[in-house]
C-alpha positions as CSV (number, residue, x, y, z in Angstrom):
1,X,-2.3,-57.7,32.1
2,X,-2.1,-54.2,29.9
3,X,1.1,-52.4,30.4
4,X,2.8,-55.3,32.1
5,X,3.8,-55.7,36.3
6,X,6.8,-53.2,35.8
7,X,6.5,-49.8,35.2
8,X,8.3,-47.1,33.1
9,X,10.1,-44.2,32.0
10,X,9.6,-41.5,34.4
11,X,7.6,-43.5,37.0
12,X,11.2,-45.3,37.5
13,X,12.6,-42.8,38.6
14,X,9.9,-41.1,40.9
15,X,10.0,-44.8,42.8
16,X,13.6,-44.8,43.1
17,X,13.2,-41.5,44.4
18,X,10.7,-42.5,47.1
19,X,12.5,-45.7,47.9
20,X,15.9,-43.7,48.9
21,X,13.3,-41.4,50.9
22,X,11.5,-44.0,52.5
23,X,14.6,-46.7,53.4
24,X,17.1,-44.2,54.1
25,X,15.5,-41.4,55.9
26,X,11.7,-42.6,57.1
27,X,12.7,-46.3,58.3
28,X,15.5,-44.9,60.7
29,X,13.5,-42.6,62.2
30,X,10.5,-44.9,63.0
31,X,11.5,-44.9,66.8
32,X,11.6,-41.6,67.3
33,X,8.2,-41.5,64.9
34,X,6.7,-43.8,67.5
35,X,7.4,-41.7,70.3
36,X,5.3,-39.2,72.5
37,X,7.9,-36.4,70.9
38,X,7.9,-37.7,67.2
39,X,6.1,-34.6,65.9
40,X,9.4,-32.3,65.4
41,X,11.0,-35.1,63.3
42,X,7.7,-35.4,61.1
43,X,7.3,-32.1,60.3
44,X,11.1,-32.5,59.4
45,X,10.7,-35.5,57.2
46,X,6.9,-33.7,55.9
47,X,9.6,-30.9,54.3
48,X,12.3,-33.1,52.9
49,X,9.5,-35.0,51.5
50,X,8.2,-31.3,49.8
51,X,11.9,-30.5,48.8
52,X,12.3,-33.8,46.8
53,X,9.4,-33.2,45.0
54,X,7.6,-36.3,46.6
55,X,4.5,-34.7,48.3
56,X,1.0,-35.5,47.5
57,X,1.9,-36.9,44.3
58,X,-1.6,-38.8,43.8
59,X,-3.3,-35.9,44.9
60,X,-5.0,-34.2,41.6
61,X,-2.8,-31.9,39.7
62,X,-5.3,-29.2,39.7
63,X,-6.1,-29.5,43.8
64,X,-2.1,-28.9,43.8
65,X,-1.1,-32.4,43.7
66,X,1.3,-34.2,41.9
67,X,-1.3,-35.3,39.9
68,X,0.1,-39.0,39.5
69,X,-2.3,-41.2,37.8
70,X,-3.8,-43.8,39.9
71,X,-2.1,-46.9,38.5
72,X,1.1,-45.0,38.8
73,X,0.3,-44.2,42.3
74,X,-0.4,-47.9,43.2
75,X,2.8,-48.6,42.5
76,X,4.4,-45.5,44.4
77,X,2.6,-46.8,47.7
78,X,3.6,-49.8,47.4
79,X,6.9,-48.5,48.1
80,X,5.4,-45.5,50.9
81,X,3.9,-48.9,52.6
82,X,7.3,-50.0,53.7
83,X,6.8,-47.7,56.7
84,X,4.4,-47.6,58.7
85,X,4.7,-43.7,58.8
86,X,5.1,-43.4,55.0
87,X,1.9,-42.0,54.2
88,X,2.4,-39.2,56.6
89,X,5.7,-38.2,55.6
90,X,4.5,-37.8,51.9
91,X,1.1,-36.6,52.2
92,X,-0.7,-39.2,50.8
93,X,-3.0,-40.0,54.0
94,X,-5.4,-37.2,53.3
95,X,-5.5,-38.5,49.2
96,X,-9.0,-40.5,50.1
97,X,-10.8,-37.7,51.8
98,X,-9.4,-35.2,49.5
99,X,-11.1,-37.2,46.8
100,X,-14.2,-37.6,48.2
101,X,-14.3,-34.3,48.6
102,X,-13.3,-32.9,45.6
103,X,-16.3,-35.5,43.8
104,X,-19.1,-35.0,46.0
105,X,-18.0,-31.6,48.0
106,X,-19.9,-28.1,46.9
107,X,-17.2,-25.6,45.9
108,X,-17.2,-23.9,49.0
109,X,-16.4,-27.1,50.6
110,X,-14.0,-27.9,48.4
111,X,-12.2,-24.4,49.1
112,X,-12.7,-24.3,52.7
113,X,-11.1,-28.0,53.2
114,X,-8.9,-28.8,50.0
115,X,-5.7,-26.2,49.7
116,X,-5.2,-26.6,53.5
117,X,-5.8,-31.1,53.4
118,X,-3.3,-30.8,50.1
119,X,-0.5,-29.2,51.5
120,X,-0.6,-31.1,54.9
121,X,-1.8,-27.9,57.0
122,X,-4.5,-29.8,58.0
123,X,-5.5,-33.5,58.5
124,X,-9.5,-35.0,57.6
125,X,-11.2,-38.2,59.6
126,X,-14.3,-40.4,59.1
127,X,-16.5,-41.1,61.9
128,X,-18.2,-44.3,60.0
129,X,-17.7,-46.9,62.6
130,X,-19.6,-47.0,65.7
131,X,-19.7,-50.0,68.7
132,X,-23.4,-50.4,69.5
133,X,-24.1,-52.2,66.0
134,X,-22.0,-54.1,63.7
135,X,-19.1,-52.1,61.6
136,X,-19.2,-54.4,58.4
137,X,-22.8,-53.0,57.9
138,X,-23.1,-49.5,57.3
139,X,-26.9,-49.5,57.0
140,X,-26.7,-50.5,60.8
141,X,-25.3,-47.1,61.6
142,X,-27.3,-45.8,64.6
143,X,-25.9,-42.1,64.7
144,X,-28.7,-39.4,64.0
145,X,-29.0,-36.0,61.8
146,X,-32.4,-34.2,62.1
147,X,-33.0,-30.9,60.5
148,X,-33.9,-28.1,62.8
149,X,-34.0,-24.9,60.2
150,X,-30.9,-24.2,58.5
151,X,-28.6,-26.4,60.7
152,X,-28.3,-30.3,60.9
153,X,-28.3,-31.7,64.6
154,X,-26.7,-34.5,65.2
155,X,-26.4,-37.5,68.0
156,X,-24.8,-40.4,68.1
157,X,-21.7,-42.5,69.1
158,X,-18.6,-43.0,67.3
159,X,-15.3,-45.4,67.6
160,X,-12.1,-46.4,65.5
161,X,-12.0,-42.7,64.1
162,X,-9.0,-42.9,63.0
163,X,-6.9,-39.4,63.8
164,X,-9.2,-37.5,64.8
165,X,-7.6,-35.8,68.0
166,X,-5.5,-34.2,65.1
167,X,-7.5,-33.2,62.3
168,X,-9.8,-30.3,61.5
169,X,-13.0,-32.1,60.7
170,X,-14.6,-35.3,60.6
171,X,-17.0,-36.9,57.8
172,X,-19.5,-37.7,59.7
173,X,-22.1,-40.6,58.9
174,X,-25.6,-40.5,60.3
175,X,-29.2,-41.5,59.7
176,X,-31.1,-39.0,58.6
177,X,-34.2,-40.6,56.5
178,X,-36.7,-43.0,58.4
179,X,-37.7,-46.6,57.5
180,X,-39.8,-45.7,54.7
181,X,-36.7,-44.9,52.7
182,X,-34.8,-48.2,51.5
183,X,-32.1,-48.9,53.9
184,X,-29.3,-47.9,51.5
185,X,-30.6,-44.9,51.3
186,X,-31.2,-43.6,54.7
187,X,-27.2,-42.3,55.6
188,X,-26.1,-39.0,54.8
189,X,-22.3,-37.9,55.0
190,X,-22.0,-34.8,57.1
191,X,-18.9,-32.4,57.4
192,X,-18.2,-31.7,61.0
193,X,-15.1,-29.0,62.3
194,X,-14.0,-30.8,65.2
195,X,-14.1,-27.6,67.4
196,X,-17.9,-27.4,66.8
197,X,-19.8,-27.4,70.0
198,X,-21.0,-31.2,71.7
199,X,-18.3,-32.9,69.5
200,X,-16.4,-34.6,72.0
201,X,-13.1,-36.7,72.1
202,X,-13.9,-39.4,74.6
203,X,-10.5,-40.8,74.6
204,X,-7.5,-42.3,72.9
205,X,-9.2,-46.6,72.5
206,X,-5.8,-48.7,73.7
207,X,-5.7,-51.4,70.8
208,X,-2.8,-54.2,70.3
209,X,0.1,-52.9,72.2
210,X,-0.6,-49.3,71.3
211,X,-2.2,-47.0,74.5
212,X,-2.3,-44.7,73.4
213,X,-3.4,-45.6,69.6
214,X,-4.1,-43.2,67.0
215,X,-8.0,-44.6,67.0
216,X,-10.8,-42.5,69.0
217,X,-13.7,-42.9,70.8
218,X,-16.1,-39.8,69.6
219,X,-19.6,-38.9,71.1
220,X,-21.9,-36.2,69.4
221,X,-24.2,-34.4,71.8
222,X,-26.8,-31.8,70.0
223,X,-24.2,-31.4,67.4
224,X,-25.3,-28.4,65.5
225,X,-23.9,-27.5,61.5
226,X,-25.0,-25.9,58.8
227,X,-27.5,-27.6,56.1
228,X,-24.5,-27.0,53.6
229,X,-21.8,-29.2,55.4
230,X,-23.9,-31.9,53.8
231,X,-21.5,-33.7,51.4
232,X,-23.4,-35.2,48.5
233,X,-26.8,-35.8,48.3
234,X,-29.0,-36.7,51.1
235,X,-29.2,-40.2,51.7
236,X,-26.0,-41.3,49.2
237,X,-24.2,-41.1,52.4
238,X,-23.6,-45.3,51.3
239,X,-22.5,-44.5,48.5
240,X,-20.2,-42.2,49.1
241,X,-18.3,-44.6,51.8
242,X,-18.3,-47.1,49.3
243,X,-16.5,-44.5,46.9
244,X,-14.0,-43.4,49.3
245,X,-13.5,-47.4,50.4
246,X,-13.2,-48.9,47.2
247,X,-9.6,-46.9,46.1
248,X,-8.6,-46.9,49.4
249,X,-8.9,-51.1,49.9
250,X,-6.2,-50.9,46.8
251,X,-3.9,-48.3,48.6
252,X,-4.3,-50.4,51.8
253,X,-3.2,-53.8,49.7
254,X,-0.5,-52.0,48.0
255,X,1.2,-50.8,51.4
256,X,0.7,-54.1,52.3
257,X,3.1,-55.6,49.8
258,X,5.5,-52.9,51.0
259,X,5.4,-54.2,54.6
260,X,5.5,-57.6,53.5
261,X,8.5,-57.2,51.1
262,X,10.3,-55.3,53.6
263,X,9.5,-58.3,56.2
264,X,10.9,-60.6,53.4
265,X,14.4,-59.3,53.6
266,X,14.8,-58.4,57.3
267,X,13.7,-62.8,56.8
268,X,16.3,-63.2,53.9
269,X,18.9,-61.7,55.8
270,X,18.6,-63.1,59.4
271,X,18.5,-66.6,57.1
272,X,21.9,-66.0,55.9
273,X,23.7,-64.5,59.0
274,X,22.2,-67.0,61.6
275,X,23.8,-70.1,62.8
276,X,22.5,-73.1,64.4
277,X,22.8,-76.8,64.6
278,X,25.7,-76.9,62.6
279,X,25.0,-74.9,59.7
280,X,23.5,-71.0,58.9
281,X,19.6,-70.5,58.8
282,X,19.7,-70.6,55.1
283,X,20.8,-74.3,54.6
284,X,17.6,-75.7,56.6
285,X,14.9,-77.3,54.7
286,X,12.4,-75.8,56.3
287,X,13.6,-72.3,55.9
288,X,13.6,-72.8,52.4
289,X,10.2,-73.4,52.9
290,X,9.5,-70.0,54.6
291,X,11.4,-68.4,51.5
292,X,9.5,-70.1,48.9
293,X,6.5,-69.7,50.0
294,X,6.2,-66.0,50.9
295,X,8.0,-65.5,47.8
296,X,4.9,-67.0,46.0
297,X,2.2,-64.9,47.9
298,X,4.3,-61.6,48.2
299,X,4.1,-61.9,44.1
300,X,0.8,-63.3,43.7
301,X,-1.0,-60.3,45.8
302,X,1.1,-58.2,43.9
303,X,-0.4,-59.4,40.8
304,X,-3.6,-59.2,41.8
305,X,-3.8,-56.0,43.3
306,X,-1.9,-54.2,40.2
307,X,-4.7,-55.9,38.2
308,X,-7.5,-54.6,40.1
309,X,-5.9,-50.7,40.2
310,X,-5.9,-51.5,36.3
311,X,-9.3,-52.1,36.0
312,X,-10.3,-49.4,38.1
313,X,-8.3,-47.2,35.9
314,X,-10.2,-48.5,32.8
315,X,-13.2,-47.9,34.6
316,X,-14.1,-51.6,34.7
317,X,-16.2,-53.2,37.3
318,X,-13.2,-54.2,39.6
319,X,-15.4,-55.2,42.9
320,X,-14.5,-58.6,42.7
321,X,-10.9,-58.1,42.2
322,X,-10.5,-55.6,45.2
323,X,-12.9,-58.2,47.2
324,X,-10.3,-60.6,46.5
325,X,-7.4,-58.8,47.0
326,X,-8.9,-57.4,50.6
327,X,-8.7,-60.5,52.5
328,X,-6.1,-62.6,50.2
329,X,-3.6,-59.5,50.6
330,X,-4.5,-59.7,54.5
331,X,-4.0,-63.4,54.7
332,X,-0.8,-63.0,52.9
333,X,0.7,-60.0,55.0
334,X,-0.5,-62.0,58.0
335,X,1.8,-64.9,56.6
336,X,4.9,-63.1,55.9
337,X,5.6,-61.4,58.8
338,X,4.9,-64.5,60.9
339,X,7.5,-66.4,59.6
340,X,10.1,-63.3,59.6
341,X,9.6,-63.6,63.2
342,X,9.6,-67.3,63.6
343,X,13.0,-66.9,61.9
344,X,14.3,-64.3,64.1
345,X,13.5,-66.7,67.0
346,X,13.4,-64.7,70.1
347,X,14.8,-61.6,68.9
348,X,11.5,-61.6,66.5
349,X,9.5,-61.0,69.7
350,X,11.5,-57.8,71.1
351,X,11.1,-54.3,69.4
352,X,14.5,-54.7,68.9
353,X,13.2,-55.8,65.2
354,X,10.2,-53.5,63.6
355,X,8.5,-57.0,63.1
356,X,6.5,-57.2,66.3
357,X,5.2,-54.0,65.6
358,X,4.4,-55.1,61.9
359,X,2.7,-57.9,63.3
360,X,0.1,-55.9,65.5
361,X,-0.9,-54.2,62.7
362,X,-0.7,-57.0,60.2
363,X,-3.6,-57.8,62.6
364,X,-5.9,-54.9,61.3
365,X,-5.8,-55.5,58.2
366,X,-8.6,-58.3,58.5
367,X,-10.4,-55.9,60.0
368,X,-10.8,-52.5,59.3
369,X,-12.2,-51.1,55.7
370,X,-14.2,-54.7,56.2
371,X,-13.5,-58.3,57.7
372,X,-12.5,-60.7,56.0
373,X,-15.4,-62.5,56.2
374,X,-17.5,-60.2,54.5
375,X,-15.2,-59.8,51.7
376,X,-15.5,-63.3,50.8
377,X,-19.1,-63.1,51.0
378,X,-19.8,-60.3,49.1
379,X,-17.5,-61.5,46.3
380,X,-18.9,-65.0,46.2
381,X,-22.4,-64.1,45.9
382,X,-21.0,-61.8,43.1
383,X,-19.3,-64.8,41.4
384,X,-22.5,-67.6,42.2
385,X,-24.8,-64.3,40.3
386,X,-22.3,-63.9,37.9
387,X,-19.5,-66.3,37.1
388,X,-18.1,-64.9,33.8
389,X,-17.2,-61.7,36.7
390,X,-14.2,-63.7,37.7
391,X,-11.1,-61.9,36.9
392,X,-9.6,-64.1,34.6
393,X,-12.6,-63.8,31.9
């Protein structure tokens, strides 16, 4: 792989940086994070973050970002993953819509939404998702936009919009071309201010534990926006999704590792301070097992993923490398966090530990941003068309 699995030079430094952020004053706050009252010591932790000079750093440079390059980045959120608040204390949660924007967004988009997104006034959502038709096919999507003069109207239902009851506006995705038009061309991405008339909240959806969650139920009644919150062209609404997802799959596999690693040693440790049966933890066969083993897939995804951000950095086709790193790197966090618990034994099930909490959400990750099973379809069909695709050639 060019330019090796460790990085350099000044990169060092800035992940250093970011792990003394993230272990010493993110991770000991998570409980507080969690809470009904955690926004006080966010907005605490958003500043300290701005102080150290760790705040949007994979935002562009010229949007007022840190202007990190993306390989770089992948490396930094690895380390932002190891909480699950990382991304908001460091700004890097709005770095997908801020790029989608700032490719497909008109200028007055881009200076209407941008500054504020970039400097964490202001937070963005996607209403893609929607629970009448199925979520791993956008071409399903059910949701309508219908031209009525100078303003879009728009109906539909929405769900799994992620932070919405917070943010200023949501990228919409609706139908707005008929049958005649192929079907990956009949979505349009729509920017909607989430004080706008008809857009309504419906409620806070209880998933895994969490009630409530940070994912929303969202219905649009008679909607009405202007013709220019259109982002893109009409009917590239799949493309751009595909845009925005594609990056974001590698962020999501790279936080991954940082959960998992971070599972590793809260294992590693118990291991070694544990006794039973006559010995500590760390002297049982089987334990060894748990070690080696995560070990191997902790490092493995890491390779992996590290190799697809490269080849989306060389502008290479890197579909079926982020296919395979979707649902390996899932599988893998899945793993890792299991056995953490199993060797915590009963304190692994209390929220004494964060790794209950890890768990739930080690959940979604074979879900959201596409199941697992579609991920291994896509990419085999790519591989059966084309074999010489594999990553290795």
């Amino acid at each position: 792989m060019s330019g090796g699995t460790r990085p350099e030079g000044q990169l060092v430094e800035m992940i250093s940086r970011m792990r003394d952020f993230i272990d010493d004053e993110v991770i000991p706050r998570e409980a507080a994070l969690a809470g009904e009252d955690g926004g006080p010591e966010l907005e605490r932790l958003r500043g300290r973050a701005k102080e150290l000079g760790l705040w949007a750093l994979g935002h562009p440079a010229e949007l007022g970002g840190g202007g990190v390059p993306f390989l770089d980045f992948v490396y930094l959120n690895e380390v932002i993953g190891r909480s699950e608040f990382g991304q908001l204390a460091v700004g890097s949660v709005s770095m997908q819509d801020t790029l989608m924007l700032y490719r497909h967004g008109t200028e007055e988009q881009r200076r209407r939404w941008i500054p504020p997104m970039v400097a964490g006034d202001i937070l963005p959502s996607v209403g893609l998702t929607e629970p009448e038709v199925a979520g791993s096919d956008p071409t399903l999507i059910e949701t309508r936009a219908e031209l009525d003069g100078e303003h879009w109207i728009i109906n539909g239902h929405k769900w799994f919009t992620t932070g919405v009851a917070q943010a200023a506006y949501c990228t919409v995705f609706a139908r707005t071309e008929d049958e005649s038009v192929p079907r990956h061309a009949r979505i349009s991405a729509i920017i909607v201010p989430t004080d706008t008339p008809g857009f309504e909240i419906v409620r806070a959806i209880p998933t895994m534990g969490h009630d409530p969650s940070d994912h929303y139920e969202v219905r649009l009644t008679n909607v009405r926006v202007p013709v220019a919150n259109l982002l893109g062209e009409r009917g590239k609404g799949f493309v751009i999704a595909q845009d925005r997802l594609g990056p974001g799959r590698i962020f999501h596999c790279m936080r991954w590792l940082g959960q998992a690693q971070r599972a590793f040693e809260l294992m590693c440790d118990r291991a070694n301070t544990r006794y039973a049966h006559g010995s500590p933890l760390a002297e049982k066969g089987e334990i060894h097992r748990y070690i080696a083993e995560s070990a191997a897939e902790i490092h493995a995804a890491r390779l992996m993923t590290l190799d697809a951000a490269r080849a989306m950095d060389a502008g290479e086709d890197y579909r079926v490398r982020v296919g395979l790193i979707k649902f390996w790197g899932a599988r893998m966090l899945h793993n890792v966090i299991d056995r953490a618990i199993q060797v915590h034994g009963a304190l692994g099930l209390t929220a004494d530990t964060p790794l209950e909490r890890m768990y739930r959400q080690a959940r979604y990750a074979r879900i959201y941003d596409g199941p697992d099973e579609v991920h291994r379809m896509s990419t085999a069909r790519r591989l059966l068309r084309s074999p010489e695709a594999a990553p290795w050639n």
